[in-house]
C-alpha positions as CSV (number, residue, x, y, z in Angstrom):
1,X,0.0,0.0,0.0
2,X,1.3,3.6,-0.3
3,X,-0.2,7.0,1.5
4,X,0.2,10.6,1.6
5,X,0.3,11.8,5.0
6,X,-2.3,14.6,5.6
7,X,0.6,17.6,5.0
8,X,1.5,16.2,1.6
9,X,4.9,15.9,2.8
10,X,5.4,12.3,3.2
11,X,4.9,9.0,1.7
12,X,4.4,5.7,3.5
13,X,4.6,2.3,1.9
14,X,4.1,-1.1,3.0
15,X,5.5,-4.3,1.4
16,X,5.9,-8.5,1.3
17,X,9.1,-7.9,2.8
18,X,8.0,-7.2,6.1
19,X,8.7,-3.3,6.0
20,X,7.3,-0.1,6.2
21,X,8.9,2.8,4.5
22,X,8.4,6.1,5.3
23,X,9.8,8.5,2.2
24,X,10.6,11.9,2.0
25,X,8.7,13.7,-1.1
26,X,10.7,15.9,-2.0
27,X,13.9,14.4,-2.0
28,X,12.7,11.2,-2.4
29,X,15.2,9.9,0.7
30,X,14.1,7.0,3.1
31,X,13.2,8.9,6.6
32,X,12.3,6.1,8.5
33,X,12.1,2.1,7.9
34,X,9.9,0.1,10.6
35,X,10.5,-3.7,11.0
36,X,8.6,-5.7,13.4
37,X,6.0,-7.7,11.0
38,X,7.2,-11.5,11.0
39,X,5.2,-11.6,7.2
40,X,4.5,-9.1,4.7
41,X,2.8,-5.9,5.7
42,X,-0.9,-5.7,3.8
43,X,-1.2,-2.0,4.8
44,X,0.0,1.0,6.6
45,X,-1.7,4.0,7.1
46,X,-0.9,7.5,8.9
47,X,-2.7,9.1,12.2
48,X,-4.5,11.9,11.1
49,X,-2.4,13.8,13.1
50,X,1.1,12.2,11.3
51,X,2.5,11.4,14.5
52,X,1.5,7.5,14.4
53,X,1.3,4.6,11.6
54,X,-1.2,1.4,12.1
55,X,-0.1,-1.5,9.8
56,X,-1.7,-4.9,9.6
57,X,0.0,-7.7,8.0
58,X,-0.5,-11.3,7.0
59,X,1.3,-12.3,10.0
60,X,-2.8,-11.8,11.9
61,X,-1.4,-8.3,13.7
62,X,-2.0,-5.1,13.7
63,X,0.8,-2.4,14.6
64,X,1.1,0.4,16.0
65,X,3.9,2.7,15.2
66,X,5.9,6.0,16.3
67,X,6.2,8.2,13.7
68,X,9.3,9.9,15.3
69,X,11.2,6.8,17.2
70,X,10.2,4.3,14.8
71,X,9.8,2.2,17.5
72,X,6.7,-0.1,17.9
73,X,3.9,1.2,20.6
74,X,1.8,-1.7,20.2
75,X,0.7,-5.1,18.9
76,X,-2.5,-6.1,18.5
77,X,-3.3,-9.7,18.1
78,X,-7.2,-11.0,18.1
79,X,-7.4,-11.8,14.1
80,X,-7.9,-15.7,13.0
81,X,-6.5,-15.1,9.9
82,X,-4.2,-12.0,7.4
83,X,-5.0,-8.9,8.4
84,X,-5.5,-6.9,4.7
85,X,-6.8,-3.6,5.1
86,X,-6.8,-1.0,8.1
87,X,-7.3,2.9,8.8
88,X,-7.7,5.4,11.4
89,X,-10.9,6.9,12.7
90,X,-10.6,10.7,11.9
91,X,-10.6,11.4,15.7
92,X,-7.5,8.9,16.0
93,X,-8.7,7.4,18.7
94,X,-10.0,4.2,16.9
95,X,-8.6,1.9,14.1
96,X,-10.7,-0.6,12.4
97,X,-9.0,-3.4,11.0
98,X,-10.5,-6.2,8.3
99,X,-9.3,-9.9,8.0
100,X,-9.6,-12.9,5.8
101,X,-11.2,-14.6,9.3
102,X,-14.7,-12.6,7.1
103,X,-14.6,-10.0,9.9
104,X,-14.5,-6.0,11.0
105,X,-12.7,-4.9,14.6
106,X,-12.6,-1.9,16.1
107,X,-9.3,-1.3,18.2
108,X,-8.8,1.3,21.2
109,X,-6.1,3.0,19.2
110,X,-4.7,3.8,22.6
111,X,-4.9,0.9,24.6
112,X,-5.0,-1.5,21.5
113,X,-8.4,-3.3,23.5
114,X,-11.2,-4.8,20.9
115,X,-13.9,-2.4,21.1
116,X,-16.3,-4.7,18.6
117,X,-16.2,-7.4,16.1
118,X,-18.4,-7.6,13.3
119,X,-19.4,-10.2,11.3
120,X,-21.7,-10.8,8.2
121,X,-19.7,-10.8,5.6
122,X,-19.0,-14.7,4.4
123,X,-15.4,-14.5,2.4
124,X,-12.7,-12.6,3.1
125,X,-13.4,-8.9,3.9
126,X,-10.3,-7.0,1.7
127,X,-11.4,-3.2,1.8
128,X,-12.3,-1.1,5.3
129,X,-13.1,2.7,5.1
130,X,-14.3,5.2,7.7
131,X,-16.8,8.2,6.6
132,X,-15.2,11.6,7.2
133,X,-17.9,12.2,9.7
134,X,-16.6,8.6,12.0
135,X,-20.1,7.4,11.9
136,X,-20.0,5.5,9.3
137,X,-17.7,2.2,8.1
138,X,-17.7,1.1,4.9
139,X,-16.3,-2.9,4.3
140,X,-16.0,-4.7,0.6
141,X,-15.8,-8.5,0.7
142,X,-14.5,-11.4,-1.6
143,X,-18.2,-12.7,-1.3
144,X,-19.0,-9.9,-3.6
145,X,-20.7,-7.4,-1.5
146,X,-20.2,-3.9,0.3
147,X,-21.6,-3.0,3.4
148,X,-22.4,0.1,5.1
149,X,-22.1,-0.5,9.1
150,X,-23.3,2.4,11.4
């Protein structure tokens, strides 16, 4: 995955090799590299704020990173299965996170506690989005469906 942070200075990518990459734009220089993933990293994403990076990876965890240190903050484990989308609440105090175990969690972006699971999706969910607003979650499945939780 790659991402602009919100300030349009940044890049961050994510790859099968188990890293995360944080680039410079302008000089296209390597700022940061964060390694902690024991597979390859499905996704990383910023904080709104750009201080903080969540990553999930087919390794069934989802990260959370220090922008500045580069040091990991927190593991999250509670996924069956790879871990292939995830993405910050705009408030930053939530992530939600979407698995091949078919479901949708919502993680305490502080203490890294499951705040809810859900489930109706019947193949593996590859897609999560939040609405600018937080009220809204949108999921897209292998079983061929989106879904609009609230």
């Amino acid at each position: 995955s790659v991402q602009y942070s919100s300030n349009g200075q940044m890049i961050l990518s994510s790859s099968s090799d188990k890293t995360i990459i944080l680039w410079n734009i302008k000089s296209g220089e390597i700022l940061k590299q964060f390694k902690g993933h024991s597979e390859g990293v499905a996704c990383a994403k910023f904080s709104p704020n750009n201080e903080f990076i969540v990553s999930c990876s087919f390794d069934k965890t989802v990260r959370i990173w220090d922008i500045i240190s580069g040091k990991e903050l927190k593991k999250i484990e509670g996924h069956l299965h790879t871990v292939h989308d995830v993405k910050y609440f705009p408030d930053g105090q939530t992530i939600v996170s979407c698995s091949y175990d078919n479901s949708i969690r919502l993680w305490d972006a502080n203490s890294g506690k499951e705040i809810q699971k859900l489930e109706r999706h019947s193949h593996w969910v590859m897609m999560v989005d939040v609405s600018p607003d937080g009220n809204f979650i949108v999921s897209g499945s292998l079983d061929k469906t989106i879904r609009i939780w609230g």
